[in-house]
SERO-4910 file (N, C-alpha, C, O; in steps of 0.05 Angstrom, whole numbers):
BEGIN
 pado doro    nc1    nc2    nc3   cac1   cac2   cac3    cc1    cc2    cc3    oc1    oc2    oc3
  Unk    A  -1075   5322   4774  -1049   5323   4762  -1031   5301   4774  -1029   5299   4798
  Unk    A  -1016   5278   4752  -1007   5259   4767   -975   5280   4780   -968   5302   4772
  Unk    A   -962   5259   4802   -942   5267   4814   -921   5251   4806   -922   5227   4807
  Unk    A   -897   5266   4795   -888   5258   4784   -861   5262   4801   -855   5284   4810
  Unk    A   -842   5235   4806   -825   5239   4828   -782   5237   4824   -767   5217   4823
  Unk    A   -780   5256   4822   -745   5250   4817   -729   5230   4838   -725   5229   4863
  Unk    A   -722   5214   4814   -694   5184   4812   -680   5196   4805   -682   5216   4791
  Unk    A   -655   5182   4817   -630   5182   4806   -634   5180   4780   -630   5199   4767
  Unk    A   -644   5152   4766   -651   5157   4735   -667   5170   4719   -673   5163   4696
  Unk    A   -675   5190   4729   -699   5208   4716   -712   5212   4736   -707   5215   4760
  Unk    A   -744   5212   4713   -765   5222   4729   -790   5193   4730   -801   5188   4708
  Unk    A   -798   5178   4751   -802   5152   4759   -835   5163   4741   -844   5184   4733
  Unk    A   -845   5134   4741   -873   5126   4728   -882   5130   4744   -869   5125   4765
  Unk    A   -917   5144   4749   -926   5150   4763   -944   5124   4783   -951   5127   4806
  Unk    A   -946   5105   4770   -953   5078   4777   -928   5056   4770   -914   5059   4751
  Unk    A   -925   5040   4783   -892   5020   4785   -895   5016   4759   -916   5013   4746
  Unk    A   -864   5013   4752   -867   5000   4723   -871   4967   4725   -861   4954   4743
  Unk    A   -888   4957   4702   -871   4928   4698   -869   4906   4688   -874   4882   4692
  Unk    A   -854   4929   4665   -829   4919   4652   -811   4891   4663   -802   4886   4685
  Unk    A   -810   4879   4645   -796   4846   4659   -769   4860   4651   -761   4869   4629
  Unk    A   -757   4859   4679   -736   4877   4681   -713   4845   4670   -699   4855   4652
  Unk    A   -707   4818   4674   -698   4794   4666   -694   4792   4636   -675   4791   4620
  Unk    A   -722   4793   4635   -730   4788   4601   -710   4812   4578   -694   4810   4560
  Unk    A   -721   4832   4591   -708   4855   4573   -665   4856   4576   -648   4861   4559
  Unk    A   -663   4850   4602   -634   4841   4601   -616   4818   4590   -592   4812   4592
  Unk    A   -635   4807   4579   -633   4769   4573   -625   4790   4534   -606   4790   4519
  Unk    A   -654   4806   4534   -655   4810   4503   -635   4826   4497   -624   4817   4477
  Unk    A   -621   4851   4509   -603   4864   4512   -577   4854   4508   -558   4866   4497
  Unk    A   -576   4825   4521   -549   4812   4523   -551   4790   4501   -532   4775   4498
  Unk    A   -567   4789   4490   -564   4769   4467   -548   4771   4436   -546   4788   4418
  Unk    A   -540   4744   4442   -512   4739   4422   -520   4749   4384   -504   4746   4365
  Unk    A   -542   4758   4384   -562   4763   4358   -552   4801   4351   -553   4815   4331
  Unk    A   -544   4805   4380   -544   4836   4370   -520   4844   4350   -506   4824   4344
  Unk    A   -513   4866   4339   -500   4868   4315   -473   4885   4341   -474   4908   4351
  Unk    A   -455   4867   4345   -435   4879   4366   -424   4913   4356   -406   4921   4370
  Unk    A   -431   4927   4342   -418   4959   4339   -443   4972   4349   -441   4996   4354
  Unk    A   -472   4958   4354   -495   4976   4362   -497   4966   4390   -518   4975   4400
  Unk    A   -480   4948   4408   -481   4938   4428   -457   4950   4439   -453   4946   4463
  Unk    A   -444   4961   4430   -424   4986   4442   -435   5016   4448   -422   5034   4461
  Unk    A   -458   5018   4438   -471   5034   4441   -485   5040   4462   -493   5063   4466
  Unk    A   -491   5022   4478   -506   5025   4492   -496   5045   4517   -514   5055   4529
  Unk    A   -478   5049   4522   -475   5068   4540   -474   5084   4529   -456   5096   4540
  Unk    A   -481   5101   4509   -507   5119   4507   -533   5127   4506   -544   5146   4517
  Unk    A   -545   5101   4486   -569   5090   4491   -586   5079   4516   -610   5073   4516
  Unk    A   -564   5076   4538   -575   5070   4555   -610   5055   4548   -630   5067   4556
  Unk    A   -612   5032   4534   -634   5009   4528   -648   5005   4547   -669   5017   4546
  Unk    A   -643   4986   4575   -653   4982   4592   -670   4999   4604   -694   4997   4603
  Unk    A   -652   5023   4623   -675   5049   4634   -689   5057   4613   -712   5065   4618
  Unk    A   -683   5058   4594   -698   5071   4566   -738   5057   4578   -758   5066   4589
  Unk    A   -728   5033   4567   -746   5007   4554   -765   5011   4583   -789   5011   4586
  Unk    A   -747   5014   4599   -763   5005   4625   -777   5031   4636   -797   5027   4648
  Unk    A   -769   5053   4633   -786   5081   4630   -810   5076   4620   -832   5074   4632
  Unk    A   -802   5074   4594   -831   5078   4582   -853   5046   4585   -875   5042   4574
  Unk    A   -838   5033   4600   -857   5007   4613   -870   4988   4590   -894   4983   4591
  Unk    A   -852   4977   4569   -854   4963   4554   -854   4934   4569   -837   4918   4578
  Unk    A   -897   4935   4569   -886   4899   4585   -880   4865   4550   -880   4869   4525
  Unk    A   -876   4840   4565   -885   4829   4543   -899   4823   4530   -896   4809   4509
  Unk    A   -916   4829   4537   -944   4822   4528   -964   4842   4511   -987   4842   4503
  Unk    A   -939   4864   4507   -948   4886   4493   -954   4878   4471   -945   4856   4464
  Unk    A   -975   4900   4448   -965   4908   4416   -958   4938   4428   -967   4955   4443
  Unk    A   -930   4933   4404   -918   4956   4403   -921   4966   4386   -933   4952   4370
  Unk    A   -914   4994   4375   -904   5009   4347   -877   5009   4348   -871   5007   4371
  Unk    A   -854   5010   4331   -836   5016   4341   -832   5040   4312   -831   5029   4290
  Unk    A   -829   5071   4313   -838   5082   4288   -813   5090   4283   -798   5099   4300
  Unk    A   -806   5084   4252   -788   5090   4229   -758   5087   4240   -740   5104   4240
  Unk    A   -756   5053   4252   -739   5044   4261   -709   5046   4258   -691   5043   4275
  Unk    A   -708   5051   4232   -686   5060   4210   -675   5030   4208   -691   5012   4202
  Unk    A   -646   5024   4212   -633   4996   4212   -643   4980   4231   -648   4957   4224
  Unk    A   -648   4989   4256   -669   4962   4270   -653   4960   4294   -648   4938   4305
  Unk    A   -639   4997   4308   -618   4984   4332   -644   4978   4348   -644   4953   4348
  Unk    A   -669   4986   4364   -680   4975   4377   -696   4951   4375   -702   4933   4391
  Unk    A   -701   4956   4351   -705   4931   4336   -699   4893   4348   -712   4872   4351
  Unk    A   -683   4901   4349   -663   4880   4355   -660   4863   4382   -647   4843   4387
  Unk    A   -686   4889   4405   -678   4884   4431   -711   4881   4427   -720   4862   4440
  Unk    A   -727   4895   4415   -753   4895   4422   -763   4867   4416   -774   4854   4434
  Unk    A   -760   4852   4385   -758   4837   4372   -761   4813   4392   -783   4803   4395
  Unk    A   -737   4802   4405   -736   4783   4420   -758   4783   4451   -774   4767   4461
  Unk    A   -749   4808   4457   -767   4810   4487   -795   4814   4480   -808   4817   4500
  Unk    A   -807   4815   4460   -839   4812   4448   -852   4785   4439   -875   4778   4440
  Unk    A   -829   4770   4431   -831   4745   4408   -852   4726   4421   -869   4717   4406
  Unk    A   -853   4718   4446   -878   4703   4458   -898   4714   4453   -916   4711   4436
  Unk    A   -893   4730   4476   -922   4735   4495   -943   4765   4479   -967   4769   4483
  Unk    A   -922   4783   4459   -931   4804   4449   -931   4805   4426   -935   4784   4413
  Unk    A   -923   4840   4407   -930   4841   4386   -911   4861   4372   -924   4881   4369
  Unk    A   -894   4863   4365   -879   4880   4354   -884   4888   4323   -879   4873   4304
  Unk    A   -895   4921   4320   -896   4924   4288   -881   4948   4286   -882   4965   4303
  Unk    A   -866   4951   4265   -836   4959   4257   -861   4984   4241   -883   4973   4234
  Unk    A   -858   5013   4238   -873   5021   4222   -846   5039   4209   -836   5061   4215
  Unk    A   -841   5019   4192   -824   5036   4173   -829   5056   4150   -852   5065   4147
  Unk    A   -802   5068   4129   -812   5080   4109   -823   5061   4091   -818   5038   4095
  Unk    A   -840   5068   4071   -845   5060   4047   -827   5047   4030   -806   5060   4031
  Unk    A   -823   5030   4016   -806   5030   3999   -811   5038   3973   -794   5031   3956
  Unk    A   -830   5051   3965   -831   5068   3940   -832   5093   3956   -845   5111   3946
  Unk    A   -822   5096   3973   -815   5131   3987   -804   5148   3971   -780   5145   3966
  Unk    A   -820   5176   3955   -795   5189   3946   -794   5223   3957   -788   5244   3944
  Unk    A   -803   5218   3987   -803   5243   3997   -775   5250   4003   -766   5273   4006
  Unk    A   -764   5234   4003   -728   5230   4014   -719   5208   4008   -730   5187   4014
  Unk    A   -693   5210   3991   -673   5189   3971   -668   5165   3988   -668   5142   3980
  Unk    A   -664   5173   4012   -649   5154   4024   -672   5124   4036   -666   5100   4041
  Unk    A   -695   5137   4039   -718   5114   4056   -712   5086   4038   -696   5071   4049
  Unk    A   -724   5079   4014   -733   5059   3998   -701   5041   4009   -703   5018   4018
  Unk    A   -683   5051   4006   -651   5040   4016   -663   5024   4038   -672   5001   4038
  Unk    A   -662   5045   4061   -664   5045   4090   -689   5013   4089   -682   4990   4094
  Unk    A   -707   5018   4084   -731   4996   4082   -716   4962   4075   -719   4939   4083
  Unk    A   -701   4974   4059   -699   4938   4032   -677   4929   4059   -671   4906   4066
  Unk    A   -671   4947   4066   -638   4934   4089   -652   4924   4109   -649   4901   4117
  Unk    A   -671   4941   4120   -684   4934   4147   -701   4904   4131   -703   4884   4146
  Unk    A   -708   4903   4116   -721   4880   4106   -713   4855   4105   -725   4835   4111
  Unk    A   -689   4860   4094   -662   4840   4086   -656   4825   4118   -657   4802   4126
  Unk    A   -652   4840   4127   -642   4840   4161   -669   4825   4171   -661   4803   4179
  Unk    A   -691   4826   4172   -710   4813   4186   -714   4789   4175   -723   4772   4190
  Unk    A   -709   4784   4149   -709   4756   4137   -688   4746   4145   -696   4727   4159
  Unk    A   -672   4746   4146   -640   4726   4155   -644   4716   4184   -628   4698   4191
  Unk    A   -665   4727   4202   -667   4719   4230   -688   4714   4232   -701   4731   4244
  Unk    A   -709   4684   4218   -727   4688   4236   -731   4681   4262   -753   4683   4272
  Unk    A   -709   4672   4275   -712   4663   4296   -710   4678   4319   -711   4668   4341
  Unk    A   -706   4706   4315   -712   4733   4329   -730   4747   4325   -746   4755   4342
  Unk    A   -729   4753   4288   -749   4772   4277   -775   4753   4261   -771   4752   4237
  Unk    A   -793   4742   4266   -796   4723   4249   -831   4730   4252   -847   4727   4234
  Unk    A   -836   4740   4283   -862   4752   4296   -869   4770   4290   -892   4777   4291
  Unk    A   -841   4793   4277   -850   4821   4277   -860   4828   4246   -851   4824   4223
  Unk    A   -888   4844   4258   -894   4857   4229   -889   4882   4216   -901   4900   4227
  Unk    A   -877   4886   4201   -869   4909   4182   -886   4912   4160   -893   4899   4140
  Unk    A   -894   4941   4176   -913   4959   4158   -898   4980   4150   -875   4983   4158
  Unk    A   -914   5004   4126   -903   5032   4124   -926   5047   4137   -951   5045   4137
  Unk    A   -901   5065   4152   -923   5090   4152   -916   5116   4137   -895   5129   4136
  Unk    A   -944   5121   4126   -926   5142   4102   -947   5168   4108   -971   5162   4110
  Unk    A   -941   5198   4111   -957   5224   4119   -947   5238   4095   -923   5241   4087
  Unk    A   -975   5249   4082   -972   5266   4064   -963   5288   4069   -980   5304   4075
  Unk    A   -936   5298   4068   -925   5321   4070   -937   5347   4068   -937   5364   4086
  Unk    A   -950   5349   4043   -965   5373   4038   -990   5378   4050   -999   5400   4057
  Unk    A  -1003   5350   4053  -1033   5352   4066  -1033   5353   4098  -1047   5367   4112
  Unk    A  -1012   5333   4105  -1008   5325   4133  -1023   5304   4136  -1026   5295   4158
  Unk    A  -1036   5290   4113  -1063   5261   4116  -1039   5238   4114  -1020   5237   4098
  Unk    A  -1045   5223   4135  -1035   5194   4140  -1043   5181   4108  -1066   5184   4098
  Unk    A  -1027   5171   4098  -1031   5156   4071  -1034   5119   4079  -1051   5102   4074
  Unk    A  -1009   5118   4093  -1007   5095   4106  -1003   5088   4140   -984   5094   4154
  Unk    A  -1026   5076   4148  -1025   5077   4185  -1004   5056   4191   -996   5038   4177
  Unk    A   -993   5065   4225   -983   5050   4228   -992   5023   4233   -983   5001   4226
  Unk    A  -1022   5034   4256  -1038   5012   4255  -1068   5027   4266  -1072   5051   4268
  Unk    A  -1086   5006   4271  -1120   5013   4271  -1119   5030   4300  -1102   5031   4317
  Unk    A  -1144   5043   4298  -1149   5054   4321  -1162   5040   4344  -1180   5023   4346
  Unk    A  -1144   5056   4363  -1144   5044   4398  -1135   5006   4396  -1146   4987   4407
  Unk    A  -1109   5007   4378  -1103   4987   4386  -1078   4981   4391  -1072   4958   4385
  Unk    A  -1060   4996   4400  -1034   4983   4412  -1034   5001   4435  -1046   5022   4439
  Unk    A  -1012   4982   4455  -1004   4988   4481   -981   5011   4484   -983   5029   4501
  Unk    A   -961   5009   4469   -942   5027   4464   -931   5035   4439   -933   5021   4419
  Unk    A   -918   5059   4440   -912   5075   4418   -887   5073   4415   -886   5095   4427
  Unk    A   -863   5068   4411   -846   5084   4414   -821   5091   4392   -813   5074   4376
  Unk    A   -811   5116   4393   -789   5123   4365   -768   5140   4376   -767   5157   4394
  Unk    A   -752   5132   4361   -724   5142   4379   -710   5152   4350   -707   5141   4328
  Unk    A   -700   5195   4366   -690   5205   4341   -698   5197   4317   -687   5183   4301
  Unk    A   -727   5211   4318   -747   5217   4297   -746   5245   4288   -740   5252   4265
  Unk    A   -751   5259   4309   -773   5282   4315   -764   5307   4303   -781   5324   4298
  Unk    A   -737   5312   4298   -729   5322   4284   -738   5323   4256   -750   5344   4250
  Unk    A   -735   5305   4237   -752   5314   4208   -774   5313   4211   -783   5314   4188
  Unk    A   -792   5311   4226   -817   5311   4228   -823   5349   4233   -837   5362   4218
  Unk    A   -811   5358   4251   -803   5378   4261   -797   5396   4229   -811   5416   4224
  Unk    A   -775   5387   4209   -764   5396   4196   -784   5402   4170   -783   5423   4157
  Unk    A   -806   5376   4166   -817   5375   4152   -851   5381   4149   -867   5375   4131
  Unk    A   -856   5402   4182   -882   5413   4176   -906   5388   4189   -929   5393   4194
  Unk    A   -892   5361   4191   -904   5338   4201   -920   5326   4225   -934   5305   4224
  Unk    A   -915   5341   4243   -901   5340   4269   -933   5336   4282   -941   5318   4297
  Unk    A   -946   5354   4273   -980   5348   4284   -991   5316   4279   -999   5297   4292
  Unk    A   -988   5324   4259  -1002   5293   4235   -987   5275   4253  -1001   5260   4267
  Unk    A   -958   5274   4256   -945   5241   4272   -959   5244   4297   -975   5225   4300
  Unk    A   -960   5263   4317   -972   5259   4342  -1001   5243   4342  -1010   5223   4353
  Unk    A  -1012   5266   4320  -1042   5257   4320  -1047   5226   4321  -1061   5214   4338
  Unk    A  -1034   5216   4302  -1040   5186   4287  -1027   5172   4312  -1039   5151   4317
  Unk    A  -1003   5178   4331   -993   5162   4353  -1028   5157   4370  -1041   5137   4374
  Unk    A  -1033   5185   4376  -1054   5179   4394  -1076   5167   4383  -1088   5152   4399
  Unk    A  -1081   5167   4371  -1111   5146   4355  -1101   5123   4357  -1116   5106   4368
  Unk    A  -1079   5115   4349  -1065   5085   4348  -1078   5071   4377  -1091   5050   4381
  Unk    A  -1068   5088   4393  -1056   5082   4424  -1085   5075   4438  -1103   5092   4436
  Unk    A  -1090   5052   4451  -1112   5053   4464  -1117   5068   4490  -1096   5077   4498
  Unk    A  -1134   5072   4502  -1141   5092   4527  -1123   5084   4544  -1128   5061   4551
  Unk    A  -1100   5095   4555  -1092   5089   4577  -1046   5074   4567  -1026   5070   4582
  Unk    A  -1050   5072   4542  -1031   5077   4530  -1007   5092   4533  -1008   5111   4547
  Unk    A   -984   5087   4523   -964   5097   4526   -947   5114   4504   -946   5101   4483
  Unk    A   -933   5142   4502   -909   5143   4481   -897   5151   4484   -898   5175   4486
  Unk    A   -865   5129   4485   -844   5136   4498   -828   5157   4469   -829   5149   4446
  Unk    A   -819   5177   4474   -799   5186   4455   -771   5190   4467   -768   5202   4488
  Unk    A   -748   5180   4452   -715   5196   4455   -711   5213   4433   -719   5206   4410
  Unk    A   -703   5230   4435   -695   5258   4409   -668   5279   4427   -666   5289   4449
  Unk    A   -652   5277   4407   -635   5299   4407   -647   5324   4413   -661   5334   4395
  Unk    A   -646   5337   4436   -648   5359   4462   -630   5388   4454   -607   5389   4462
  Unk    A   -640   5408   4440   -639   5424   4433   -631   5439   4456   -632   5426   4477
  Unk    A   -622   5467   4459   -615   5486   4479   -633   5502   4482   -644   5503   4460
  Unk    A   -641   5513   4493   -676   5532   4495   -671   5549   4481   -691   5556   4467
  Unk    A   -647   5564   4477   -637   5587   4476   -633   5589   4437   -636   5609   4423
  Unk    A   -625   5557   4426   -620   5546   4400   -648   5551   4391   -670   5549   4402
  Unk    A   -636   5564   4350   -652   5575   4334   -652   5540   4314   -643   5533   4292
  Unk    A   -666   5527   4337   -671   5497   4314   -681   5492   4296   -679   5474   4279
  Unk    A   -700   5519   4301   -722   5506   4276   -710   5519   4254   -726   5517   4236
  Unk    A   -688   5534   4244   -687   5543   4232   -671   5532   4203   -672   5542   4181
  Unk    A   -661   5516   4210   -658   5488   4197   -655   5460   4209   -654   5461   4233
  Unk    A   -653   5431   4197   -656   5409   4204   -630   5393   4215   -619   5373   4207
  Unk    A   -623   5416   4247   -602   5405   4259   -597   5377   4274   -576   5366   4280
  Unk    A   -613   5371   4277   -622   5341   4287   -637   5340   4310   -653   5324   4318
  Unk    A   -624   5367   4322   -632   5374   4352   -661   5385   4350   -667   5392   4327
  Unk    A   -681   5389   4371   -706   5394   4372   -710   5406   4394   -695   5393   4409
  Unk    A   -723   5425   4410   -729   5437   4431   -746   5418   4453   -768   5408   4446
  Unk    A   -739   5415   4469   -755   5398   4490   -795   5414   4497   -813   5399   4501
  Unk    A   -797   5436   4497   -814   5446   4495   -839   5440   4473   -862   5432   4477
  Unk    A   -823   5448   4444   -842   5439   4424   -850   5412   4423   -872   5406   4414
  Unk    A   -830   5392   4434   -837   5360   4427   -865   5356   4455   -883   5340   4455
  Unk    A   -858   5378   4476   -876   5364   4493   -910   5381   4485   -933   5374   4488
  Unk    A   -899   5405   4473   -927   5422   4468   -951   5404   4440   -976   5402   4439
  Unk    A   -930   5396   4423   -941   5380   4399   -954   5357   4416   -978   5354   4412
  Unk    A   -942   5339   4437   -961   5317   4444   -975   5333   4464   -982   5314   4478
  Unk    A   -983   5350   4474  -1008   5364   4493  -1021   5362   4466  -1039   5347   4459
  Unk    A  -1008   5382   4450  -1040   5386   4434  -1052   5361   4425  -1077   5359   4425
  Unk    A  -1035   5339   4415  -1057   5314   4405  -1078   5304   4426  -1098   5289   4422
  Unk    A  -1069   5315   4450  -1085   5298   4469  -1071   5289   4483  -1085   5276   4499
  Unk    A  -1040   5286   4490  -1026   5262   4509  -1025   5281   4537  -1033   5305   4537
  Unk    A  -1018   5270   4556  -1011   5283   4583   -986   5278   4581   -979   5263   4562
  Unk    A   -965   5287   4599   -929   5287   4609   -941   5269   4631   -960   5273   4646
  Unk    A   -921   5241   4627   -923   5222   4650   -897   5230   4663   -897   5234   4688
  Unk    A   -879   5231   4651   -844   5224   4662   -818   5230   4644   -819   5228   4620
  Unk    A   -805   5234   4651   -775   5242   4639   -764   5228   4651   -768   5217   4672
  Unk    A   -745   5229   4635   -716   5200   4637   -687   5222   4635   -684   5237   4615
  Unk    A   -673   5220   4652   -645   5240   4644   -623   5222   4643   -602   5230   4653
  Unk    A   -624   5207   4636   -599   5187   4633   -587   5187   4611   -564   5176   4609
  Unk    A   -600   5200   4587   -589   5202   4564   -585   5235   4554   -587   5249   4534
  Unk    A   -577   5235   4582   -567   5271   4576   -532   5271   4576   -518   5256   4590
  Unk    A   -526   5284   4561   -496   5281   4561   -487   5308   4558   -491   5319   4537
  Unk    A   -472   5323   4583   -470   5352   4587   -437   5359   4568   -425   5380   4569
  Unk    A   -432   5348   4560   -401   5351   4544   -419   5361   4507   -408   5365   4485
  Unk    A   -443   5361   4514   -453   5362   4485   -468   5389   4483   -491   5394   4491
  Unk    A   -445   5412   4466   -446   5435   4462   -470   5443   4440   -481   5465   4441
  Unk    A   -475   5424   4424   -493   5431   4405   -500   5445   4385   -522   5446   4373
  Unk    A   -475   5457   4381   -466   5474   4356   -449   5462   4334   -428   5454   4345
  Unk    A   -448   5460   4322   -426   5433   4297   -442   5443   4276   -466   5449   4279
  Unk    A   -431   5446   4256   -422   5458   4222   -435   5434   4212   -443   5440   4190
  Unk    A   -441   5411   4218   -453   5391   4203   -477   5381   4223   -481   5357   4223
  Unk    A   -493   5399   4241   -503   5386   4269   -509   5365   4282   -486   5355   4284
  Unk    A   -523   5349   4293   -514   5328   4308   -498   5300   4293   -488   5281   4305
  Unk    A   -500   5305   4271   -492   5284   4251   -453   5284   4256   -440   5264   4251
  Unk    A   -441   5307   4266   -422   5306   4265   -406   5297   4294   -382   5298   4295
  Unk    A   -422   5289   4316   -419   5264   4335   -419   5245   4318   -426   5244   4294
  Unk    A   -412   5229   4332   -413   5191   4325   -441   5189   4349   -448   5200   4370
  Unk    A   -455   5165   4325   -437   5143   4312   -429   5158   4281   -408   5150   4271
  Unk    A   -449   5184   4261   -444   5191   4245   -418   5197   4237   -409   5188   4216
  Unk    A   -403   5217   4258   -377   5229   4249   -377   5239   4227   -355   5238   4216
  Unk    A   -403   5257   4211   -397   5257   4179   -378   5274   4175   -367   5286   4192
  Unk    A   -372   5274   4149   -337   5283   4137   -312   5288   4156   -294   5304   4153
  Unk    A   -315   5268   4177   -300   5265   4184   -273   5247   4177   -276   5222   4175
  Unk    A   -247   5257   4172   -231   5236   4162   -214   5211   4175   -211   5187   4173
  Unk    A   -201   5239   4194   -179   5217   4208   -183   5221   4226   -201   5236   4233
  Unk    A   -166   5206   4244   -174   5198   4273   -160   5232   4287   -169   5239   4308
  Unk    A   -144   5247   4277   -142   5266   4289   -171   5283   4287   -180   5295   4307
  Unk    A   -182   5282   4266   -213   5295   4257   -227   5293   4275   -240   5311   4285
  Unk    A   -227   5266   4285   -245   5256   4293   -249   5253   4326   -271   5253   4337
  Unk    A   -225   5251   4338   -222   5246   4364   -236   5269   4389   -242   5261   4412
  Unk    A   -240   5303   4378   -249   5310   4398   -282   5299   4393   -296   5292   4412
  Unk    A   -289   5300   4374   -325   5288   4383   -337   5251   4386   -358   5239   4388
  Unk    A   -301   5242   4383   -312   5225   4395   -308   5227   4426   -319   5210   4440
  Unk    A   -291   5246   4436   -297   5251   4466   -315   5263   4475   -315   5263   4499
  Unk    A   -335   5277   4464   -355   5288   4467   -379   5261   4473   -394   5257   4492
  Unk    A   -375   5245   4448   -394   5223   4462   -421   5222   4439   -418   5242   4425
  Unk    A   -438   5211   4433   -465   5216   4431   -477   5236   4439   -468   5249   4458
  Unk    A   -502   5243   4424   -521   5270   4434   -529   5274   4462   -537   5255   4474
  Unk    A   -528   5292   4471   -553   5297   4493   -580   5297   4490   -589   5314   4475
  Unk    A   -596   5281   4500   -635   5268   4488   -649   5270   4510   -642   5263   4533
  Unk    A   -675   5280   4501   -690   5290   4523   -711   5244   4520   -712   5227   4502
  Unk    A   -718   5245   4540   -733   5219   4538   -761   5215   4553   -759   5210   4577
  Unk    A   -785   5217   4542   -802   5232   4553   -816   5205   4550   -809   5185   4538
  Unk    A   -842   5211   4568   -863   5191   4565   -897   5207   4570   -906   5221   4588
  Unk    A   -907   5197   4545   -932   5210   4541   -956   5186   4549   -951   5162   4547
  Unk    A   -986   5198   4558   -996   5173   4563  -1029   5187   4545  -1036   5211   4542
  Unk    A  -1039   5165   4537  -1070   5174   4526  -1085   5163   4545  -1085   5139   4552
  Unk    A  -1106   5192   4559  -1126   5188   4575  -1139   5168   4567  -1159   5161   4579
***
C-alpha cells in the first residue's frame, strides 16, 4: 500500500513530482490567456493542480471534454515542445445534448486563431454510447498516454449512467504506470446527488468508479476546497460563478459571489 503523506497543499505524490515547476508558471503567466479565466485562478488553483497530478513536458496528455479550453490554454503551451497534448472533445454532430456541437465549433475556432500556442494540439471526439455504455469514439489507442486529465466532468457522466464506460476507456488509454488526475465539484456525504444532475458528485463514488476500472488512490489535493460552499442552491452549482445562472443584478448576485467557486475534491489515480 503506497504511503501517502499530508502537505499543507494536500496530499503529496508518493514519489517526487516532476513537473517543471518554471515551465508551467511561464505557461500560467502567459500573455495568450483569455484575462476573465486568468482571474480565476484563485480558485482553480492551476499550478498545485497541474503539479499534483505531475504533468511532466514531455508528456501525451488527454485533456477530456475540455469545454472552452480554460486548461487548455495552460496545457497547450507547456506541452508544445517536448510533448503531446490531445483535447478529447464532444463530437460535433453530438446530439446527446444541444449544447456540445456549439461547445466543439468554439473550441475549434479558438485553436485555429493561435497557432502559435495551439497549433501541436490534437483534437479528437470522444463519444460513449449512452445506452450501451460502448466507446463509439476513443480518446486515444491503448496503453498509450502518460496522463489523463478532466476537470468538472464527472458529474454528467454520473448523471448519465456513463461513469463506468469513462473510467474504463481512461484506464486502457493510460499506459502501465500512468496517471488520472480529476477536479469535480465535492458533494456532502450526507447530499442526495444522485438524485438529480446537481453538478456536485460524492467523493466516494468518483473514487469507488476508478477502483473498479482498475486505478489505485495515489493522492488528494485540498486546495480547491472552499468551506463557505454550502451546496444547496435552487439552480445547483451552476448558481456560483463563474455561472451565476438567472442571476440578475449585482444585488442577486453578490452573496454567491462571496461564496466564491465550488468546493472540488482533486484526486489522483494511477494504472498499475
Amino acid at each position: 500500500m503506497k504511503l501517502l503523506t499530508h502537505l499543507c497543499l494536500g496530499l503529496a505524490l508518493a514519489v517526487p513530482a516532476v513537473a517543471d515547476q518554471s515551465a508551467l508558471e511561464a505557461a500560467i503567466a502567459g500573455a495568450h490567456r483569455t484575462p476573465a479565466w486568468v482571474a480565476r485562478d484563485q480558485y482553480r488553483h492551476p499550478l498545485q493542480t497541474l503539479t499534483l497530478f505531475d504533468v511532466q513536458p514531455d508528456h501525451t496528455v488527454v485533456e477530456v471534454w475540455p469545454g472552452g479550453g480554460w486548461y487548455t490554454e495552460i496545457l497547450a503551451p507547456y506541452l508544445h515542445e517536448d510533448g503531446l497534448l490531445i483535447a478529447a472533445h464532444y463530437d460535433g454532430e453530438d446530439t446527446q445534448a444541444s449544447y456540445r456541437p456549439d461547445s466543439r465549433k468554439a473550441f475549434d475556432k479558438k485553436l485555429a486563431a493561435d497557432p502559435a500556442h495551439y497549433g501541436r494540439v490534437k483534437v479528437v471526439s470522444l463519444m460513449i454510447n449512452e445506452s450501451t455504455g460502448d466507446i463509439e469514439k476513443a480518446a486515444a489507442s491503448h496503453n498509450s498516454v502518460d496522463r489523463v486529465v478532466t476537470f468538472r466532468n464527472a458529474h454528467g457522466w454520473a448523471a448519465r449512467g456513463i461513469s463506468d464506460a469513462m473510467f474504463g476507456h481512461f484506464f486502457a488509454i493510460l499506459k502501465p504506470g500512468g496517471k488520472l488526475g480529476i477536479v469535480q465539484h465535492m458533494a456532502d456525504p450526507e447530499q442526495n446527488w444522485l438524485s438529480g444532475n446537481i453538478g456536485y458528485v460524492g467523493r466516494e463514488y468518483i473514487i469507488g468508479r476508478a477502483l473498479k476500472a482498475g486505478f489505485s488512490l495515489e493522492a488528494e489535493g485540498f486546495f480547491n476546497l472552499n468551506p463557505r460552499d454550502h451546496k444547496r442552491y435552487e439552480k445547483g452549482v451552476w448558481q456560483l460563478p463563474p455561472s451565476l445562472r438567472d442571476l440578475q443584478s449585482d444585488e442577486e448576485k453578490a452573496p454567491y459571489l462571496a461564496i466564491g467557486e465550488s468546493e472540488r475534491m482533486t484526486l489522483v489515480f494511477t494504472k498499475p
